[in-house]
Backbone as CSV, one residue per row, in Angstrom:
resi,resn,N_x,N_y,N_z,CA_x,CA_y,CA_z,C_x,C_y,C_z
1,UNK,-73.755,7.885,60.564,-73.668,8.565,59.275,-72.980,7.654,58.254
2,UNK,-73.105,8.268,56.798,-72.510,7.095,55.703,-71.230,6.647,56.068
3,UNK,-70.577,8.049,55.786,-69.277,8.352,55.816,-68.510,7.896,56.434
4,UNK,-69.631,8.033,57.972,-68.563,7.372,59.505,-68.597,5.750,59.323
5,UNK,-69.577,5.021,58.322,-69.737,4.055,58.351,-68.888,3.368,57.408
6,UNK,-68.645,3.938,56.518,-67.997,3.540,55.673,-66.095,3.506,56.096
7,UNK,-65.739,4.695,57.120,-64.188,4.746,57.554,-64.490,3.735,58.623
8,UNK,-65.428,3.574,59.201,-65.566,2.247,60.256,-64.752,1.151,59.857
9,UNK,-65.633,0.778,58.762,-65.447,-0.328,57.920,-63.981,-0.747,57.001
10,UNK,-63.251,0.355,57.080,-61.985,0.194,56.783,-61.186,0.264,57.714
11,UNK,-61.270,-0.242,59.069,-60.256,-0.459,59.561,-59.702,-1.163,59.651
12,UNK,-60.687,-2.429,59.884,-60.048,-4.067,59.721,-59.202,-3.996,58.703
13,UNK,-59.292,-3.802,57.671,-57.987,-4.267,56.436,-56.867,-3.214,57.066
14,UNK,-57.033,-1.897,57.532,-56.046,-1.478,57.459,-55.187,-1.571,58.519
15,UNK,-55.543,-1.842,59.534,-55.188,-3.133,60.831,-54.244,-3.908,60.604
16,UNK,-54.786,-4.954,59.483,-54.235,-5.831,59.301,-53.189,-5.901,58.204
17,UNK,-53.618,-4.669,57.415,-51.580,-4.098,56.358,-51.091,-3.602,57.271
18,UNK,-51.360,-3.153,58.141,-50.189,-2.251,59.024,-49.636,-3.208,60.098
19,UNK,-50.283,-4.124,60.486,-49.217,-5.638,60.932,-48.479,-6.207,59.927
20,UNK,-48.919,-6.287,58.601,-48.199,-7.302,57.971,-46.733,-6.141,57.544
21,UNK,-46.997,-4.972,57.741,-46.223,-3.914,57.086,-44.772,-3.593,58.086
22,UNK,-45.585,-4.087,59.856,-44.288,-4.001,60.603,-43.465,-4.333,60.381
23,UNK,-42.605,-5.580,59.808,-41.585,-6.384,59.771,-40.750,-5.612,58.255
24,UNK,-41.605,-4.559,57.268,-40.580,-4.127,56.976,-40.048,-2.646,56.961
25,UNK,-40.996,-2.122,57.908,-40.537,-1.042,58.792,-39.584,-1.338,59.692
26,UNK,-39.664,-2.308,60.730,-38.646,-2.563,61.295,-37.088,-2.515,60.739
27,UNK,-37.192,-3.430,59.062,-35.563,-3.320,58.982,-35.368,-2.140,57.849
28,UNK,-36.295,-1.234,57.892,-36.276,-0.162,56.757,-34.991,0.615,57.595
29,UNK,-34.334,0.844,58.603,-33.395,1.996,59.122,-32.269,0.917,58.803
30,UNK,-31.877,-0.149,58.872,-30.880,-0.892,58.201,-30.734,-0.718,56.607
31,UNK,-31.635,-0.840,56.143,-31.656,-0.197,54.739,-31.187,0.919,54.069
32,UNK,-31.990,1.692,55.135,-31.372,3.162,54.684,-29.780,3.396,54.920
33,UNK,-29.608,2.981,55.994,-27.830,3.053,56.550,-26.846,2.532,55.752
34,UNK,-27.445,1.433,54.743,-27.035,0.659,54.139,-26.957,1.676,52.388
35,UNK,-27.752,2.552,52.096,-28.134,2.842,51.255,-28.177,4.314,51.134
36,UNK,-27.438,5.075,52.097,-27.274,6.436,52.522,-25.588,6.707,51.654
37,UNK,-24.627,5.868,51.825,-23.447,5.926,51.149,-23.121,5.873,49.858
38,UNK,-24.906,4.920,49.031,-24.631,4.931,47.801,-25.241,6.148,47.132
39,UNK,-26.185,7.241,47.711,-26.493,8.267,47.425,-25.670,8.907,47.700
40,UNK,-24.778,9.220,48.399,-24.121,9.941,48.573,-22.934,10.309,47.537
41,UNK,-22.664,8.710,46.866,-21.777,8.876,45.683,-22.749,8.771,44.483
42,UNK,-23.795,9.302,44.730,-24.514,9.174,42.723,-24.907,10.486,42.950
43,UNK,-24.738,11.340,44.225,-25.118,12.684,44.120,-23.515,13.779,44.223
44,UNK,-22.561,13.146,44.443,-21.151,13.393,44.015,-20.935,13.338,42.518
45,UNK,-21.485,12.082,41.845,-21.204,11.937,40.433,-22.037,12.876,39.109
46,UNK,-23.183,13.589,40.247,-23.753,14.268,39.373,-23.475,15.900,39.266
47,UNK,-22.557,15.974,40.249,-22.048,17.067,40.688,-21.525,17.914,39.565
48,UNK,-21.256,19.182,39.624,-20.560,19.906,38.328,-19.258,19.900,38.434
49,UNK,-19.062,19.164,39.538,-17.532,18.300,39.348,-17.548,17.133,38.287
50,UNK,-18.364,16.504,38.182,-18.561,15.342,37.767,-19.306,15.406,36.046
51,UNK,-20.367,14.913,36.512,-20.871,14.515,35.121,-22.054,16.103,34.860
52,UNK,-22.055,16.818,35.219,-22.731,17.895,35.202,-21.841,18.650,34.363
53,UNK,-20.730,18.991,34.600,-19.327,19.337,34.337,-18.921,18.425,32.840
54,UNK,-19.059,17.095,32.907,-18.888,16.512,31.432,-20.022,17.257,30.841
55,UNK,-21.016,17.011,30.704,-22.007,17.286,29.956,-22.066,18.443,29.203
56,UNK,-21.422,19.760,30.305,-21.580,20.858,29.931,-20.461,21.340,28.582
57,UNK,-19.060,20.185,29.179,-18.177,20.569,28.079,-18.617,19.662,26.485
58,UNK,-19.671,18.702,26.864,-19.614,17.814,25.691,-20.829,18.151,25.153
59,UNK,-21.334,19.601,25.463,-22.546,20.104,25.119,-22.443,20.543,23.341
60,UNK,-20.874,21.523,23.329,-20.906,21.948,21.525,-20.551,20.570,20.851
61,UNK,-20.376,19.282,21.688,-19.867,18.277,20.677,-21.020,16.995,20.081
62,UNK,-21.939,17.339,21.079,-22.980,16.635,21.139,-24.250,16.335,19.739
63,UNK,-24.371,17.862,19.332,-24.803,18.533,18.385,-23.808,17.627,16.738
64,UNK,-23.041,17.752,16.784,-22.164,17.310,15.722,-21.748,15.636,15.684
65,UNK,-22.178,15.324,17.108,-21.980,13.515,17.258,-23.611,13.145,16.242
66,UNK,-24.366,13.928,16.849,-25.211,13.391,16.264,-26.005,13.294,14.735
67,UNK,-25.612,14.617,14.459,-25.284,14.848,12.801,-24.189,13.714,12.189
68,UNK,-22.993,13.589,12.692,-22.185,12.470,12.056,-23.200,11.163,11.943
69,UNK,-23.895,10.911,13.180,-24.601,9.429,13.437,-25.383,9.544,12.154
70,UNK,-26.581,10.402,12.185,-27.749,10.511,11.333,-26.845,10.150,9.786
71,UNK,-25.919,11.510,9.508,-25.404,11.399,8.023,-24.433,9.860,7.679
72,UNK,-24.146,8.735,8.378,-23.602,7.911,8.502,-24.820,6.743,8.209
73,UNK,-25.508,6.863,8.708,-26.809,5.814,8.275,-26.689,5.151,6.964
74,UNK,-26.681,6.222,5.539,-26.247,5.502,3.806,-25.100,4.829,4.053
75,UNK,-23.837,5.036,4.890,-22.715,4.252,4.824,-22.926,2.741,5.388
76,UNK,-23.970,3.266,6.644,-23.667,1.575,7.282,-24.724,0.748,6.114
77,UNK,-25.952,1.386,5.633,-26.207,0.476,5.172,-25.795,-0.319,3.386
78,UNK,-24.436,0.699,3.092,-23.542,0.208,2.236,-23.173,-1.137,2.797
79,UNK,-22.867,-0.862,4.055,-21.957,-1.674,4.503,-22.803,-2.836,4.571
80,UNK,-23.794,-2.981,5.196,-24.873,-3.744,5.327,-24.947,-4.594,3.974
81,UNK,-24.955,-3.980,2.518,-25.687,-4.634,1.201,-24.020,-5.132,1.057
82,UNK,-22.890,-4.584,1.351,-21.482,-5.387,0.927,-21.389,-6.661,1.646
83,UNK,-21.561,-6.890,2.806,-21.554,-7.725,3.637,-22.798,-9.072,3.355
84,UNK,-23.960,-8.529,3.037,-24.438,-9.382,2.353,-24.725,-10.006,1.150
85,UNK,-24.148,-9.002,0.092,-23.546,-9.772,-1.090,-22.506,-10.704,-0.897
86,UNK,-21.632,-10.351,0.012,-20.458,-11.416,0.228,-20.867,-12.565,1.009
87,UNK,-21.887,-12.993,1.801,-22.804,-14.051,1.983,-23.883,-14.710,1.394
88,UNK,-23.925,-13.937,0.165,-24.710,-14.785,-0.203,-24.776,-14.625,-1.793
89,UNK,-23.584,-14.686,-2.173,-23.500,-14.316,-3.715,-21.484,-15.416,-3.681
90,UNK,-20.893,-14.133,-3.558,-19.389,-14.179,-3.409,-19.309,-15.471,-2.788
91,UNK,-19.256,-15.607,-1.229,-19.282,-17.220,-0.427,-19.805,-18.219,-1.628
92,UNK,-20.958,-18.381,-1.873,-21.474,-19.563,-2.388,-20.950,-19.622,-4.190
93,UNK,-20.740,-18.830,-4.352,-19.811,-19.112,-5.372,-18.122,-19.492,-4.918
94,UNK,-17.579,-18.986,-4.746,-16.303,-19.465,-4.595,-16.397,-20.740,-3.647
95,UNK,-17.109,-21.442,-2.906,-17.476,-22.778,-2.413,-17.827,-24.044,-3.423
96,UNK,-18.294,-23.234,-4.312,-18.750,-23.423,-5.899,-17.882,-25.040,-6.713
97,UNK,-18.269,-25.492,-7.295,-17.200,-26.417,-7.985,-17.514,-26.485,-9.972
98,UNK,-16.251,-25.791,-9.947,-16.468,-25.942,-11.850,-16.320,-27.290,-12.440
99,UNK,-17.826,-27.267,-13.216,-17.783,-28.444,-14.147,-16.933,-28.353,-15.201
100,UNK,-16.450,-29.545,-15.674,-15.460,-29.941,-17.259,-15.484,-31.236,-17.107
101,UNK,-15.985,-31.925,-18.253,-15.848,-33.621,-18.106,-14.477,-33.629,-18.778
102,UNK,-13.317,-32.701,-19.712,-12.453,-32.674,-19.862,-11.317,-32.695,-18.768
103,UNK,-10.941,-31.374,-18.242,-10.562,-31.457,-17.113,-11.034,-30.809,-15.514
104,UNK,-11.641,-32.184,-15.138,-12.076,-31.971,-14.227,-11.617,-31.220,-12.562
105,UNK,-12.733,-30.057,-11.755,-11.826,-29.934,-11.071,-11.706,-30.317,-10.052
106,UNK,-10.783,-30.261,-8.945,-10.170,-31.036,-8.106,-10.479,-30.766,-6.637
107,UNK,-11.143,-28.968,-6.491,-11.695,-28.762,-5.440,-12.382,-27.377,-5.655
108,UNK,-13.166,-26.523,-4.689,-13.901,-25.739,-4.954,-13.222,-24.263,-5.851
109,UNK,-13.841,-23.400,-6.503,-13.394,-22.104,-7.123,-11.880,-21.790,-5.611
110,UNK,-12.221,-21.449,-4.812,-11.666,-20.881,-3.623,-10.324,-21.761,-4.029
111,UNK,-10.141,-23.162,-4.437,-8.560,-23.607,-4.022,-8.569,-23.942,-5.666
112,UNK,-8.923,-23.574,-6.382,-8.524,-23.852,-7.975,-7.864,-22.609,-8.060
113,UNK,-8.738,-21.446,-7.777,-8.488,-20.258,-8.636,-6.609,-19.829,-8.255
114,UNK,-6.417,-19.894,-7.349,-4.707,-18.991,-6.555,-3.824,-20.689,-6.895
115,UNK,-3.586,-21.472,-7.572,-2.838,-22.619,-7.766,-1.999,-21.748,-8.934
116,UNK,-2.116,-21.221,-9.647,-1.359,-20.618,-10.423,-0.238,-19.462,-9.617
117,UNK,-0.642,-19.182,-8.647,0.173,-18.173,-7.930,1.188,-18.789,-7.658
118,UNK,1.228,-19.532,-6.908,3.004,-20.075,-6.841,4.363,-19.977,-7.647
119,UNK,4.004,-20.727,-8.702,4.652,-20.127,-10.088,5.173,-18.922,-10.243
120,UNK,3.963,-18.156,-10.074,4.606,-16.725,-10.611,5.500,-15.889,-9.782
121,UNK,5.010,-16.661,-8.269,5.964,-15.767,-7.191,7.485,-16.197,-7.587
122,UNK,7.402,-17.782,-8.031,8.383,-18.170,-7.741,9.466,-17.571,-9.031
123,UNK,8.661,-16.567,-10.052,9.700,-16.243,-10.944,10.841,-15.241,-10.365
124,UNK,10.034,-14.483,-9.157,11.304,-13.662,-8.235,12.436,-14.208,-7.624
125,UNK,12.337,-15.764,-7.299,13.585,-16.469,-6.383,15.171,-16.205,-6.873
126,UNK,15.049,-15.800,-8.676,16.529,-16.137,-9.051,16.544,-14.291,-9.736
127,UNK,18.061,-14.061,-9.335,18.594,-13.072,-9.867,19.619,-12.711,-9.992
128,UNK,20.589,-11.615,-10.373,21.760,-11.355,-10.213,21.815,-9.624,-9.779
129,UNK,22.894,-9.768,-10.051,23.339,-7.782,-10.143,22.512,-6.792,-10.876
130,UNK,21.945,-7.700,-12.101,21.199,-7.185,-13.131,19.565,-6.997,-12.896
131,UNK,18.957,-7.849,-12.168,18.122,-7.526,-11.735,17.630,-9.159,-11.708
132,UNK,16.059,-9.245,-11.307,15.392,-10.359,-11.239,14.836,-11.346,-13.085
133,UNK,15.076,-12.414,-12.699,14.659,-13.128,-14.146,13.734,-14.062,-14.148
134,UNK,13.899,-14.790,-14.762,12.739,-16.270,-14.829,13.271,-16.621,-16.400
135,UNK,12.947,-17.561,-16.533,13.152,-18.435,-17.699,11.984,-19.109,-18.630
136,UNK,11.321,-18.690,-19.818,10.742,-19.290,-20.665,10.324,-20.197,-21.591
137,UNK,10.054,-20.865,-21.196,10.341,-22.167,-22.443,9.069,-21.816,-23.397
138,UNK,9.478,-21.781,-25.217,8.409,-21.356,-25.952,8.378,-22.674,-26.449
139,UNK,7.177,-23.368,-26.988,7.189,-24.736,-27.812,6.134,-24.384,-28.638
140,UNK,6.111,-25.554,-29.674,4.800,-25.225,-30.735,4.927,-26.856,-31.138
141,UNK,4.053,-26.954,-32.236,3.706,-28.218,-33.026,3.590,-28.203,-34.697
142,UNK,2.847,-28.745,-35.053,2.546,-29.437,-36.661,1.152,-28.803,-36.886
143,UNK,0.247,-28.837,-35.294,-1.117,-28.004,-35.727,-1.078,-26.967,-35.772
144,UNK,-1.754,-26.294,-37.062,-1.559,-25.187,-37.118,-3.188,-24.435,-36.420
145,UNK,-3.496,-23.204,-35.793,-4.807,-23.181,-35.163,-5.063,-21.664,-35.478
146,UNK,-6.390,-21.080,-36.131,-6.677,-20.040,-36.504,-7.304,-19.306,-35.193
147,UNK,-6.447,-18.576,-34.395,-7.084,-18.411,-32.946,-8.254,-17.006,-32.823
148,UNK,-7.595,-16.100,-34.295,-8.523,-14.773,-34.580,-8.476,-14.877,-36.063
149,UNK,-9.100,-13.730,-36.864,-8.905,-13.681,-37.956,-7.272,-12.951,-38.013
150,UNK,-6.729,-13.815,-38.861,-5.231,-13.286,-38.940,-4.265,-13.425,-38.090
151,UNK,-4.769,-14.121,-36.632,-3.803,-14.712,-35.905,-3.973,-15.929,-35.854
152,UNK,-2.606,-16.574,-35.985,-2.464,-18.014,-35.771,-1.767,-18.424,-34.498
153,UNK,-2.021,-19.942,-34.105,-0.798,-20.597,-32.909,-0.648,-22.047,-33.452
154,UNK,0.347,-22.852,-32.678,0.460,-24.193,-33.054,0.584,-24.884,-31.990
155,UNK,-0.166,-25.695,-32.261,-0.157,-27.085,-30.912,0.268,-28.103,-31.686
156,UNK,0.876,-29.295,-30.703,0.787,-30.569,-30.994,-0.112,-31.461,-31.429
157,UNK,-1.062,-31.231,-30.940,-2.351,-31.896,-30.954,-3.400,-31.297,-30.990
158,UNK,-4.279,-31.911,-31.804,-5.767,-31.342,-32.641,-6.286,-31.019,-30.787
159,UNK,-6.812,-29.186,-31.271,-7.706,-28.737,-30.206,-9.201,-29.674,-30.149
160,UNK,-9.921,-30.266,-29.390,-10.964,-30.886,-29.328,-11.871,-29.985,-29.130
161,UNK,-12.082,-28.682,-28.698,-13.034,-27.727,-28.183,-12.821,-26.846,-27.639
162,UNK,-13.152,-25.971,-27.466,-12.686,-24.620,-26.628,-14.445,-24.118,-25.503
163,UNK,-13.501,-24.386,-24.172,-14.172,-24.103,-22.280,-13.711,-23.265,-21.913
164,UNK,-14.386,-22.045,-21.495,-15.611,-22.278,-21.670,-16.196,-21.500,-22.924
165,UNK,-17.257,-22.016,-23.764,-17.421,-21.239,-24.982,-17.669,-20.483,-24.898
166,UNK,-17.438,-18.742,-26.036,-17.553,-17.697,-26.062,-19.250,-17.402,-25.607
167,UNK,-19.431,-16.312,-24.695,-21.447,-16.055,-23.893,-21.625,-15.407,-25.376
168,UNK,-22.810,-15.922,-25.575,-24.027,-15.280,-26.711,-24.511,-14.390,-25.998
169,UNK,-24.388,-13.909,-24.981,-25.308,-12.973,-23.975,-24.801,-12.860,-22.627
170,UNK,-25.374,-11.633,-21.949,-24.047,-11.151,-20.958,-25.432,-12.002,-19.676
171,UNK,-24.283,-12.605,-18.703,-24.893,-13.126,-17.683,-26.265,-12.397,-16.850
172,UNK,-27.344,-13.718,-16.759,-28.314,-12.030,-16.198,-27.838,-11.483,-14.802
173,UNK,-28.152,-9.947,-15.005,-27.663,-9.282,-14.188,-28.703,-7.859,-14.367
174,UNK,-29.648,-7.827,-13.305,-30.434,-6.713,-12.903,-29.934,-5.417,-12.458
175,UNK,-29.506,-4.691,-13.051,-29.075,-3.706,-12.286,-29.947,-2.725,-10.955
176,UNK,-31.199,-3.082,-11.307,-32.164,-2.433,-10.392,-31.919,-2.990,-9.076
177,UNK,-31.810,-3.840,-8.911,-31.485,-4.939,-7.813,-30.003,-4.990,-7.117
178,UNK,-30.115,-5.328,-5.788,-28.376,-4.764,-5.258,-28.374,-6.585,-5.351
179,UNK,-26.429,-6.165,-4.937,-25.731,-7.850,-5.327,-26.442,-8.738,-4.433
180,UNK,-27.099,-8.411,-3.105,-27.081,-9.784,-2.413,-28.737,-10.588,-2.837
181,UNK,-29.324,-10.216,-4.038,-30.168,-10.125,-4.542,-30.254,-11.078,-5.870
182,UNK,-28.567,-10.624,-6.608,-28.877,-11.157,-7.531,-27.949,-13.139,-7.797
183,UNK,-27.992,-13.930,-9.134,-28.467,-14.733,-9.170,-26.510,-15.011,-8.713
184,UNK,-26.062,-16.235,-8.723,-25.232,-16.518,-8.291,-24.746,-17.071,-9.681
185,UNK,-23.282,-16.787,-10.086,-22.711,-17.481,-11.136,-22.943,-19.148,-11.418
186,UNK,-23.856,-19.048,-12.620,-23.612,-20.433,-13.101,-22.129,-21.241,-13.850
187,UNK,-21.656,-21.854,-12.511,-19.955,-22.456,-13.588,-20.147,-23.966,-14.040
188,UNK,-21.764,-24.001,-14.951,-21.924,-25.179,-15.981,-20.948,-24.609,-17.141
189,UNK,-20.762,-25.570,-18.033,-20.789,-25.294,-19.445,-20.288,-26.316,-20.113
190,UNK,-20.702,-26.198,-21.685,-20.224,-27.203,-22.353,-19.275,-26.617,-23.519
191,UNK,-18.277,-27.350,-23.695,-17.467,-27.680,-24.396,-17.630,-26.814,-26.263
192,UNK,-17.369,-25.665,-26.416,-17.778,-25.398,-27.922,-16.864,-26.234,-29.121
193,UNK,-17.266,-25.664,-30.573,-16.712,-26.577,-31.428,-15.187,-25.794,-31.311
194,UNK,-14.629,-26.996,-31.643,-12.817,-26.172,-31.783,-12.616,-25.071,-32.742
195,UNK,-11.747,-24.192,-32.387,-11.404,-22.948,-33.978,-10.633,-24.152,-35.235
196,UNK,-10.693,-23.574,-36.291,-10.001,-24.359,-37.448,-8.605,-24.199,-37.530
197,UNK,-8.361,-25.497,-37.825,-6.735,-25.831,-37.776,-6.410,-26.717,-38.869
198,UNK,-5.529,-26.392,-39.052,-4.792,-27.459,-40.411,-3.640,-28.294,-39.451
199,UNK,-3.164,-29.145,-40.684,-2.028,-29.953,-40.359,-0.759,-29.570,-41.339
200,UNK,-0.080,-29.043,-40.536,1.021,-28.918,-41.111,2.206,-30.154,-41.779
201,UNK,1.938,-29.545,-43.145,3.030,-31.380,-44.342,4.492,-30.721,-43.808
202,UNK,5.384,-31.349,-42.738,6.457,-31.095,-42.694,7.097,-31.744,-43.531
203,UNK,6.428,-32.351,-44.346,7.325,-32.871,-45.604,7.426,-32.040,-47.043
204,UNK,6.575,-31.212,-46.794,6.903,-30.065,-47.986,8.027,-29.573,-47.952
205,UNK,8.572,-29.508,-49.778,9.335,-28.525,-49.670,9.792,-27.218,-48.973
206,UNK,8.096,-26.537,-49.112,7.690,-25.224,-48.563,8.135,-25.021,-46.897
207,UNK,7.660,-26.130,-46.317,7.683,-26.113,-45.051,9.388,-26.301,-44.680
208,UNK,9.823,-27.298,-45.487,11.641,-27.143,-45.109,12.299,-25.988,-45.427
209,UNK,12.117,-24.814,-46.681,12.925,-23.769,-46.972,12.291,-22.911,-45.359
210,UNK,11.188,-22.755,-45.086,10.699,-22.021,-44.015,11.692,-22.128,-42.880
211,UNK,11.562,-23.745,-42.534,12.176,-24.420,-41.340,13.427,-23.645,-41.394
212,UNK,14.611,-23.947,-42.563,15.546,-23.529,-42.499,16.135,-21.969,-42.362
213,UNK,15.627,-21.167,-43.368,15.970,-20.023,-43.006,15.326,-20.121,-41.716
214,UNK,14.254,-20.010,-40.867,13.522,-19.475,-39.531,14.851,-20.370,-38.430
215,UNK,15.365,-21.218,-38.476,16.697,-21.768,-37.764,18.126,-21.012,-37.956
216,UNK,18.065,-20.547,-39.601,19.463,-20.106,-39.775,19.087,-18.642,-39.017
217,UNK,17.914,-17.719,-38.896,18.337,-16.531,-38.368,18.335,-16.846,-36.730
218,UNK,17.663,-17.850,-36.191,17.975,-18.082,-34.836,19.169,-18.259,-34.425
219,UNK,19.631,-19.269,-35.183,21.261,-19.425,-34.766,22.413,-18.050,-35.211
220,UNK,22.155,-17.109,-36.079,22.650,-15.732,-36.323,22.565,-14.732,-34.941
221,UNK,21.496,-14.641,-34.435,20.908,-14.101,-33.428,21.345,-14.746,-32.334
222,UNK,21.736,-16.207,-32.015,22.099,-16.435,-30.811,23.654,-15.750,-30.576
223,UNK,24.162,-16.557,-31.815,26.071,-15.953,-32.000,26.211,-14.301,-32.010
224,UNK,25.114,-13.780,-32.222,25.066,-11.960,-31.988,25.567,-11.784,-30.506
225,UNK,24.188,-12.551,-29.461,24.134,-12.172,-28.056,25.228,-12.613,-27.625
226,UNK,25.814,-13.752,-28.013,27.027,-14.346,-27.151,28.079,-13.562,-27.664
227,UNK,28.331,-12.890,-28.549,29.962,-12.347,-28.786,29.505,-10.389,-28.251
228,UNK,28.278,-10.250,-27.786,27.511,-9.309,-27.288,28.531,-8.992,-25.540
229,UNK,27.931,-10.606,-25.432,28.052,-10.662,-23.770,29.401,-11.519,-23.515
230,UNK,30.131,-11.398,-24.747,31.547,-11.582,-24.970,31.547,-13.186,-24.066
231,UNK,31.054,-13.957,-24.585,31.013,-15.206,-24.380,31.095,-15.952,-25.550
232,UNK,31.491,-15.500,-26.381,31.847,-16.291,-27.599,32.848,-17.186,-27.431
233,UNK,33.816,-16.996,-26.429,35.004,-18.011,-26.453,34.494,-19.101,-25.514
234,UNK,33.350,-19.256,-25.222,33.103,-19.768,-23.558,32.126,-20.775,-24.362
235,UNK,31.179,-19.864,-25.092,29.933,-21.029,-25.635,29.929,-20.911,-27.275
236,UNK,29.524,-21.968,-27.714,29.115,-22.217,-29.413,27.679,-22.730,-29.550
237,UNK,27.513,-22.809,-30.783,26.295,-22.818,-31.344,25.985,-24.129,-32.463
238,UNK,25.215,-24.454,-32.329,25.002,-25.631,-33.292,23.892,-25.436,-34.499
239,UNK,24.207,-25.506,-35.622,22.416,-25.276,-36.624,22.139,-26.844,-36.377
240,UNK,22.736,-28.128,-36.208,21.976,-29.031,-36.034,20.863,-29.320,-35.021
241,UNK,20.013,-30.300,-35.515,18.946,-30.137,-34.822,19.271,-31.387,-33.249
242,UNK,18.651,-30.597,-32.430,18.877,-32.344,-31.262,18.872,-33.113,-31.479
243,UNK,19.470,-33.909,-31.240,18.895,-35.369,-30.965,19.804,-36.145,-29.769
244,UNK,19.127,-37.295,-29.360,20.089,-37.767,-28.573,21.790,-37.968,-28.528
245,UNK,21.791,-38.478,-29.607,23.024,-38.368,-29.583,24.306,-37.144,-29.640
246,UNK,23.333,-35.885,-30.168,24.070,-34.647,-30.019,24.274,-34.381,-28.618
247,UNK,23.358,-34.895,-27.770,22.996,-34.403,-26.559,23.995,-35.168,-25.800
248,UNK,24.201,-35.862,-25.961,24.800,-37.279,-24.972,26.690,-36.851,-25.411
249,UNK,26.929,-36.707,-26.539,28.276,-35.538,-26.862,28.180,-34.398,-26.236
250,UNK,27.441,-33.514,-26.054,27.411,-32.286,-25.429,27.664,-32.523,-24.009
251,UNK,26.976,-33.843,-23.369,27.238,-33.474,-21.805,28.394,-34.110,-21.782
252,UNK,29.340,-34.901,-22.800,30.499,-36.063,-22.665,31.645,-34.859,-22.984
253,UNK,31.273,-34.198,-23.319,32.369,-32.614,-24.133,32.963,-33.379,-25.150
254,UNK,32.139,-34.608,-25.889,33.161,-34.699,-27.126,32.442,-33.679,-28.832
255,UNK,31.975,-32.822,-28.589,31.758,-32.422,-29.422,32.128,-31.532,-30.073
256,UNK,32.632,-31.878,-31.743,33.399,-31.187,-32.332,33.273,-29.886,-32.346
């Protein structure tokens, strides 16, 4: 018959898997013996002692882990656009090096910009009972410099230009677009024309009546604070102007 002819015909192969199959029947009861102890503890661990028992208590918390996850998604990917603005905007700028063929700088934004900090910490080092101080030195010059309408300053020396010149236009900046997107600060620039300044004729009349009264109320005002802070017997005051040789009496104490 077909049928019988056809299971005939499968015996040879199956003959011959079921020899090749002895050798791992044979060490299959080592296996199991071997492998009976570790079921034994993954069917302990699933126990309602165990993690059956976690599950059940972390069942009302489960619900609310995963609402936090979902509603947390806009944050990470805040976090995501902060993190890559700061790679690839922030970094490469402050790595950055500002041009000035005036004064040139000396190393990237990152070690220019905090050089001024020192200084200022260091105005906390000195104090007394009274509290913390620092000391000012004000100076001026002969140039006179129109810095606004109606405000003036004075330098020594003619301003050559003013860096970086006032923007005709605000840097581009897309707002549609997030930061790690947009363009990276350009720190070119050139040099604008200087504000207007005169030269002051310290040989004018005008300019000496100025000089003088603007000295005589300084020196009024100093002799105020000192007989203030009752140091009048301790220190004096001079309307003359420095010069070396006042100076060189002052530290010798021969001065009248």
């Amino acid at each position: 018959m077909p049928a019988l002819a056809s299971l005939n015909a499968s015996f040879p192969p199956l003959r011959a898997f079921a020899a090749d199959l002895r050798p791992g029947v044979q060490s299959s009861e080592a296996a199991l013996d071997a492998s009976i102890p570790l079921f034994r503890q993954l069917r302990g661990l699933v126990s309602e002692n165990e993690l059956r028992g976690l599950a059940a208590d972390l069942r009302p918390t489960v619900p609310a882990l995963a609402r936090l996850t979902r509603e947390s998604i806009p944050l990470a990917e805040e976090n995501r656009e902060l993190a890559s603005c700061q790679n690839e905007v922030v970094l490469p700028w402050a790595h950055d090096k500002l041009e000035d063929k005036q004064f040139p700088a000396q190393g990237p934004v990152y070690t220019e910009a905090p050089k001024a900090f020192p200084g200022l910490a260091g105005e906390s080092r000195s104090g007394d009972a009274n509290g913390q101080w620092f000391r000012v030195l004000a100076a001026g010059g002969t140039n006179l410099v129109q810095l606004a309408p109606g405000t003036f300053g004075t330098t020594t020396n003619p301003i050559l230009g003013a860096n970086p010149p006032k923007p005709k236009s605000r840097p581009p900046l897309d707002e549609k677009q997030p930061c790690e997107n947009q363009v990276t600060p350009d720190l070119r620039s050139q040099p604008a024309d200087p504000p207007q300044q005169w030269q002051a004729d310290t040989s004018s009349q005008a300019f000496l009546d100025r000089y003088k009264l603007a000295k005589g109320r300084a020196v009024d005002w100093l002799k105020e604070q000192l007989k203030r802070e009752k140091l009048d017997d301790k220190l004096k005051v001079t309307d003359e102007d420095a010069t070396k040789g006042l100076i060189d009496s002052i530290a010798g104490g021969t001065l009248p």
